[in-house]
Wavefront OBJ file of the C-alpha trace (Angstrom):
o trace
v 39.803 -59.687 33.473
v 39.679 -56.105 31.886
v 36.333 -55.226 30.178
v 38.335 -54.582 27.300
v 39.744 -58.896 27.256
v 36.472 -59.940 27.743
v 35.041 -58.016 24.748
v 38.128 -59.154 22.243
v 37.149 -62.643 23.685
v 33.239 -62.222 22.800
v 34.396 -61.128 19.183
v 36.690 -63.386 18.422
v 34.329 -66.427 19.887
v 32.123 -64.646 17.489
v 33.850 -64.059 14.599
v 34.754 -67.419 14.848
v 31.649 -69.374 15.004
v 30.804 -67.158 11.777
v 32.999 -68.617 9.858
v 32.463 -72.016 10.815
v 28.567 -71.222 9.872
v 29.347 -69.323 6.657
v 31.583 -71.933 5.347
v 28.828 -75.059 5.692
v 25.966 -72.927 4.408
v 28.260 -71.791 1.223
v 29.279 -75.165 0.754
v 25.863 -75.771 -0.404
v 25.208 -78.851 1.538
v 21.578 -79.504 2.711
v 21.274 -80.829 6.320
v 17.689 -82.710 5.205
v 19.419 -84.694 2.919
v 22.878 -86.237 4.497
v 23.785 -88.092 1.453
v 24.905 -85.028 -0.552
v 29.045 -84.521 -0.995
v 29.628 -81.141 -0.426
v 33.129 -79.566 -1.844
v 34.613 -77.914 1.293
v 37.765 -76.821 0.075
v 36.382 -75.280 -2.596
v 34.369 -73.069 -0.905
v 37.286 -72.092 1.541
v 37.971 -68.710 -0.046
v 34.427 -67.356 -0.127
v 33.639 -68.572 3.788
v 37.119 -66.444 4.323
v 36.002 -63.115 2.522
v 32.371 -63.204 3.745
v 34.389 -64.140 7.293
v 36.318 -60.747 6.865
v 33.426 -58.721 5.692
v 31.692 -59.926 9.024
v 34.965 -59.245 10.928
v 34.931 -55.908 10.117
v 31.235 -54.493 10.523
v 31.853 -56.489 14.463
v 35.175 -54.583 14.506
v 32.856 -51.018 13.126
v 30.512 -51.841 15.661
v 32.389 -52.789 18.716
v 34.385 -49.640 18.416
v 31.199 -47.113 17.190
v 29.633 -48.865 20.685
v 32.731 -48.381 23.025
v 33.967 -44.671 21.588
v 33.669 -41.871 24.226
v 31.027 -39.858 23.559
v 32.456 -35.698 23.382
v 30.781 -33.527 25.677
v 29.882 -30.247 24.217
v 31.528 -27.099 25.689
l 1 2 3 4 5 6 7 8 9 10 11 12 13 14 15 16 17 18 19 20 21 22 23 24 25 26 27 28 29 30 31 32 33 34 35 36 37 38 39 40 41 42 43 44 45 46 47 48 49 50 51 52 53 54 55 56 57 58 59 60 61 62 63 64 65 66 67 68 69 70 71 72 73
């Protein structure tokens, strides 16, 4: 596997598992107290654009990490 598969893989796992966590803590469910109906779909469209802002600072940062450095002349 080519470094550069394996680090679309880790981002994407990431990026992923960020939006998943994003969309139950904007829900505002509390885990203490189960018996609390939280509105899922409703929240859909913020968990997506806090998903995207997150998407692209891992994007900005995967790519500011993996850039070749110039060498000065």
């Amino acid at each position: 596997m080519k470094p550069f598969q394996k680090i679309l893989i880790i981002d994407l796992t990431v990026l992923v598992g960020c939006f998943f966590l994003i969309w139950v803590l904007s829900t505002g469910a509390n885990f203490l107290i189960p018996n609390v109906h939280a509105d899922y779909i409703k929240s859909l469209p913020l968990a997506l654009m806090y998903t995207v802002l997150v998407g692209i600072l891992i994007v900005l940062g995967t790519v500011i990490l993996f850039l070749p450095k110039r060498k000065r002349q």
